[in-house]
N, C-alpha and C positions, 0 to 999 in steps of 0.2 A: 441246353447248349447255348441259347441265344444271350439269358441271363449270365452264362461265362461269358462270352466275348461282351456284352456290354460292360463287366466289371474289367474286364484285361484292356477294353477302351480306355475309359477313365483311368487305369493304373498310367498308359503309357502319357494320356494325355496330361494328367499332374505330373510325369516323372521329364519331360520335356518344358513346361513350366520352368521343374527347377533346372534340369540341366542346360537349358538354353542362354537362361537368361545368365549375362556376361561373358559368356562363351563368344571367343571368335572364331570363327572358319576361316583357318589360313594353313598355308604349306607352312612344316617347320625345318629349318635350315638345321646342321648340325646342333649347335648351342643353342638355339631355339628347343630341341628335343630334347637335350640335356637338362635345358631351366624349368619344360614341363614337366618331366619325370620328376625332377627334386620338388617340385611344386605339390606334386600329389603325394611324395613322399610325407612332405612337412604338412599337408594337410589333414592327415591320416598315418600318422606314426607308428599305432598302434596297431595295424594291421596291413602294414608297407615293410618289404624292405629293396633298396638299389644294391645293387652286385655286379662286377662286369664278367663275361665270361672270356674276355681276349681283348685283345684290339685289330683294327684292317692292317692292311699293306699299308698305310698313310699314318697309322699310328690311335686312329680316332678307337674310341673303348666301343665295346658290343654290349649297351646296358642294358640289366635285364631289371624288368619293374616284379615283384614279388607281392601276391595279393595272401594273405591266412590269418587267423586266429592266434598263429603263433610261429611268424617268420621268422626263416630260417632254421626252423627246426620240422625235421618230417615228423609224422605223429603216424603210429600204426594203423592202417586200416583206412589211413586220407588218402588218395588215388591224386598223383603227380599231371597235371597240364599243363600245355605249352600253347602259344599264337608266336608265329613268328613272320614279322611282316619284312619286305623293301629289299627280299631277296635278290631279287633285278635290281639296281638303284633304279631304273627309270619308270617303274612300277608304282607308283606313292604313293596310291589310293588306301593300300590296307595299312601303313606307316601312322597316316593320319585315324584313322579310326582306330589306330589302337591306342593311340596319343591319345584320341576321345573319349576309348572304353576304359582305357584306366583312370580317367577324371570322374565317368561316370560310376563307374565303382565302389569310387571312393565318396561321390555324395550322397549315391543313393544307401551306402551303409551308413553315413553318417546322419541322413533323412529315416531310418530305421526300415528301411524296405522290407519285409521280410524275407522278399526270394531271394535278394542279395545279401543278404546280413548270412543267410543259409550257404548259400553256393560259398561263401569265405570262409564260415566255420569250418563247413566239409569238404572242403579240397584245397589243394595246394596250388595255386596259380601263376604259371611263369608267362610273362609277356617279353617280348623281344624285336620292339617298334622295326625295327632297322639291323639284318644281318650285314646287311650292303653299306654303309656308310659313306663310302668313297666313290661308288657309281653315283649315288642320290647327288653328291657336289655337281660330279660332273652335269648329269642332268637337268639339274637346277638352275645351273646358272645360265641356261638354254631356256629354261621356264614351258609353261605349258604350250603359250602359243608357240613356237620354234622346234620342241623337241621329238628329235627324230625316232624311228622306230627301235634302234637298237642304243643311241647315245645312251653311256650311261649305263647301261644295260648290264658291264660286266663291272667286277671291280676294279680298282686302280693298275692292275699289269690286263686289263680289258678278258679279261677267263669269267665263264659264264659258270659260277656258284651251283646252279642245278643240272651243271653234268660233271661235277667237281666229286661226286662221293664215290670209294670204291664199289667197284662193280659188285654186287654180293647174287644178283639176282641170275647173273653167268653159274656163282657156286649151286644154288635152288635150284634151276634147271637140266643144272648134271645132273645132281642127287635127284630127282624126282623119280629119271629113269632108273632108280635101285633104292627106290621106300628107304632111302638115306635123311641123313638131318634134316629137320627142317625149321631149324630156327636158329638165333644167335650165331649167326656166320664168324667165323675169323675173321680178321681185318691181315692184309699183305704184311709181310714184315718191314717193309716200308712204307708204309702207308703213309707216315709224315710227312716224306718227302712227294708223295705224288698229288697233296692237295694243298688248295690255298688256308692261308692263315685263318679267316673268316669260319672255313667249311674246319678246319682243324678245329678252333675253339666250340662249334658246334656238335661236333661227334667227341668231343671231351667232356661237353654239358651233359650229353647224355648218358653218358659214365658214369657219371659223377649221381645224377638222376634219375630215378626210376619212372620214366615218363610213360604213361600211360593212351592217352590222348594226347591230339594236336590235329594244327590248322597250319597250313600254309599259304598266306596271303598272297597274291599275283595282281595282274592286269593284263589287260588286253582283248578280253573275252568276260561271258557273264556266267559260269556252268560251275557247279562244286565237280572235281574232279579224284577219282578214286583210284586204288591200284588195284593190277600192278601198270606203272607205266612203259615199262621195255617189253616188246612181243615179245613168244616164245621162239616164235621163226623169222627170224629178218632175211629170210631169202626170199622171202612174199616181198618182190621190191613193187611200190607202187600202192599198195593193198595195206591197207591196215588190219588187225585181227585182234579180237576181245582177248586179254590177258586177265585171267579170273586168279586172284588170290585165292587160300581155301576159307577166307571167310567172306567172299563177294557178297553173299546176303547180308551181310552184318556192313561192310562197306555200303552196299547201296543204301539201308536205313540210312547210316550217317550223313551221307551225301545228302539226302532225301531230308534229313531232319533241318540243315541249311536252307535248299533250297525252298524248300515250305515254307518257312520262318522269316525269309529273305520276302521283300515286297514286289519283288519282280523275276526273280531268278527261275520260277518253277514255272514260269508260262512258255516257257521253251525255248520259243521264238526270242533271240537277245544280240545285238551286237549285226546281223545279217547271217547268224550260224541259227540251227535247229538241235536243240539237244531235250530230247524227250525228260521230260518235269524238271528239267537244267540239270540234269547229271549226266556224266561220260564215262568212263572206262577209261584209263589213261591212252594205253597202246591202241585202244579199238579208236581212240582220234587221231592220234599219230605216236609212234616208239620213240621212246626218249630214255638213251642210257645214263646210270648215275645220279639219275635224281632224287631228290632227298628221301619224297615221300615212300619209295620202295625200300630205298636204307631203312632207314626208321622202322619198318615192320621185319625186316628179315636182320636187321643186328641188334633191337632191344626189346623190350614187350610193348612196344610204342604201336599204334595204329594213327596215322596219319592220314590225310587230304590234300589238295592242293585247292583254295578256291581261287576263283576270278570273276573279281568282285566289279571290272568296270570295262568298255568298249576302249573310253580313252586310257593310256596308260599313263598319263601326266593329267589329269584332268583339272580345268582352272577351279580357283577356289571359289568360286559362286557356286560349283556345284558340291561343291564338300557336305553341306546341312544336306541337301536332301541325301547322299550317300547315309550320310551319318543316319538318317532316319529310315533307310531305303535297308539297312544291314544290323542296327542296334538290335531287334529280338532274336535277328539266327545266332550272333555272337553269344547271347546268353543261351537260348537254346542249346547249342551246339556243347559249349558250356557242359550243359547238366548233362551229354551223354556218357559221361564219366563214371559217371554213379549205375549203371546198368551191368546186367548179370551177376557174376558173382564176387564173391572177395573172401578171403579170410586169412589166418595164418599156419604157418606148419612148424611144427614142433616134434621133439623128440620124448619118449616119452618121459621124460623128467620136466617137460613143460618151457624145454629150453629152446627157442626158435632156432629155423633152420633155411639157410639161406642157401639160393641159387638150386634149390628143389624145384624140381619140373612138373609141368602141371599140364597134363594130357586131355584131351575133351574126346571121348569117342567120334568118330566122325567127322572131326576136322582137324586136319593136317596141318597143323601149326600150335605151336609150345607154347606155353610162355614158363616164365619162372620168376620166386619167391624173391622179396629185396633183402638186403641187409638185416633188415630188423623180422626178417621171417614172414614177412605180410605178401598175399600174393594177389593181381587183380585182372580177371578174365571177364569182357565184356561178352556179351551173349544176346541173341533176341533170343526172346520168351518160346519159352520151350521145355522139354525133361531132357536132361545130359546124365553121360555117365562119365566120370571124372576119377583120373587115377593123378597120383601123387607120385612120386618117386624120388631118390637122393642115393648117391652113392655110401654103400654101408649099411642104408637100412630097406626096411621088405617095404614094396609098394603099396598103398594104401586106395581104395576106390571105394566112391561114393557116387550115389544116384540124385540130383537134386533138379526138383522144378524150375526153374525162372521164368517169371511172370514181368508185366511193363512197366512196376515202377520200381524203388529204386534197389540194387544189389544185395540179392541173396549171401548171407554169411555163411560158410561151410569153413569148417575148421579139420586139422588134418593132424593126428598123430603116428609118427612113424618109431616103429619096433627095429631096434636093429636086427641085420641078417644076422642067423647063425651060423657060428665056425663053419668054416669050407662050405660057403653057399655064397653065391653074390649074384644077386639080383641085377645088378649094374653096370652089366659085363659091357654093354655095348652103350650107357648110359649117354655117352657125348657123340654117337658117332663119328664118321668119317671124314678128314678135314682132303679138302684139295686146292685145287689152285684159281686162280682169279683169271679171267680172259676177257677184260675188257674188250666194247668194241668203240670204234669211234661216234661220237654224238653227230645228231644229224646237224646238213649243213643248215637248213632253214631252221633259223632261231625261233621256233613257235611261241606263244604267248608263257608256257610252260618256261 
């Protein structure tokens, strides 16, 4: 073991070499972010591409930086990732480090790295510096020394983005008490109207995307944070209470896989808070309705985070480098937990994919399902599962497979159609109900 971390020394200490030198640590203003994103685009052509996914209330575009082998086009079997930073505008810490990690990206593939030359063959990579656009102005032009704890904070009609998503986790919690759905929730029928523009174009991204993983960058605090984040009883007023998804273990690795990775985050002690090896429970720190990271696991097969990456939530740019150096191996870390558990695709049996097939794991209560091109991707800690398939029309399929800790077991699925007057699928989508938002709490926590 000693000879690995002396060789992962030297890796990082050449790979900082290159990436340092001409590198400056600075905040980037709107078009500041815009010239580094094109920057790395044209540096790296061949495995870049820029796309906007909307624009703010002010008009500014939401660029998304695009890392693969062959952008813009998904490839079966490549597992979809997201980073989305500057959700708060006045949060800027993860903004600029992603403005970093896609410069790094792109040198260390162009340096022939081979763990990153890898991580872009096999996966599909969306970065998204800045959801917030229009807080970050506001905030900025306050700058680090001046800016307040909330300036900024919301977007441009001042509405805070991470209590902006429909309530899905109200629908889960009904259904739980009647072993009802438990996954991909409906969205209200007016959903449009009840959220901002920013948070629109974001639950249209993931429409549009079969995201798999993600990271949600913050500030204010030092803790990778996991769901669910809205208790189940918010009449415990006062008290906060552990909100367990049904794959909390699987959540805590992730968490766990950050803060390890991170140079300081897993020592607990961070910021003047105590959070054992820097991970939390969202709800068991405090309840927070509508926030992304609980959408994201209850409306797509997305597993999301929340981190918070710094104490200051503007921090001046002399401390940018060691950020930058303090968070570069969990970013790739975290990265590669994409490629864990299982994957494969489902098909009919003519070989012909089949899409929005549901994919069951004995023992844990939560779905996911197959994309467009028939490919399906369930992360797992190492373990034996039993694994049923299912699709409306045809008979369900189960399979038993091991998953060990490196990277995702292929299990493939052919489905027989049901025969005349038989339907397996009777209750295939379950029960749909209604939304009961509650209101966000008044103290805007770091979250």
């Amino acid at each position: 073991m000693r000879w690995r971390s002396a060789i992962m020394l030297v890796f990082w200490a050449l790979c900082l070499v290159r990436g340092v030198r001409g590198v400056e640590f600075r905040h980037h203003r709107y078009e500041d972010m815009v010239r580094a994103l094109f920057s790395v685009q044209n540096e790296c052509p061949y495995i870049t591409r820029i796309y906007s996914i909307g624009r703010s209330v002010e008009g500014r575009h939401l660029y998304v930086l695009e890392f693969s082998d062959n952008p813009g086009i998904h490839e079966a079997l490549e597992p979809e990732f997201k980073y989305v930073g500057n959700m708060h505008g006045n949060e800027v810490l993860g903004r600029e480090l992603l403005i970093q990690f896609s410069q790094f990206l792109c040198e260390e593939y162009r340096a022939g790295n081979h763990r990153i030359t890898q991580l872009i063959h096999d996966t599909r990579i969306h970065i998204l510096p800045s959801m917030n656009p229009d807080g970050y102005e506001v905030a900025a032009r306050q700058g680090p020394e001046f800016n307040g704890y909330v300036t900024g904070r919301g977007n441009a009609k001042d509405v805070d983005l991470n209590r902006n998503f429909p309530d899905l986790n109200a629908l889960l919690y009904y259904y739980e008490k009647s072993n009802g759905k438990n996954h991909h929730f409906p969205l209200p029928d007016n959903w449009e109207e009840q959220v901002e523009p920013e948070t629109m174009a974001v639950i249209k991204w993931m429409q549009n995307y079969n995201f798999i993983l993600s990271a949600n960058l913050h500030g204010g605090a030092v803790v990778a944070n996991y769901p669910f984040d809205k208790s189940r009883d918010l009449r415990i007023r006062g008290k906060t209470t552990y909100s367990a998804t049904p794959d909390d273990k699987l959540f805590k690795k992730l968490a766990k896989s950050y803060s390890y990775a991170h140079s300081w985050m897993h020592k607990s002690w961070n910021c003047g808070d105590y959070f054992e090896e820097g991970i939390t429970n969202g709800a068991s720190w405090y309840s927070l309705s509508k926030g992304m990271q609980d959408f994201n696991y209850l409306y797509s097969n997305c597993f999301e985070i929340t981190l918070e990456l710094s104490c200051d939530k503007f921090p001046p740019a002399s401390a940018l480098q060691r950020e930058w150096l303090g968070n570069r191996e969990a970013l790739v870390t975290y990265l590669e937990q994409v490629h864990h558990g299982i994957k494969g695709m489902v098909y009919d049996e003519n070989s012909n994919p089949i899409d929005n097939a549901v994919i069951s794991v004995s023992g844990i209560n939560h779905d996911v399902t197959s994309g467009v091109d028939g490919d399906y991707f369930r992360l797992l800690l190492p373990g034996t599962y039993t694994v049923t398939v299912s699709a409306p029309g045809y008979q369900p399929s189960t399979s038993t497979v091991t998953v060990g800790p490196a990277e995702a077991v292929q299990l493939h699925f052919y489905l027989k159609l049901v025969p005349k007057e038989t339907n397996f699928n009777k209750n295939h989508h379950g029960k749909r109900g209604s939304l009961s938002a509650k209101p966000p709490p008044v103290y805007p926590g770091p979250r």
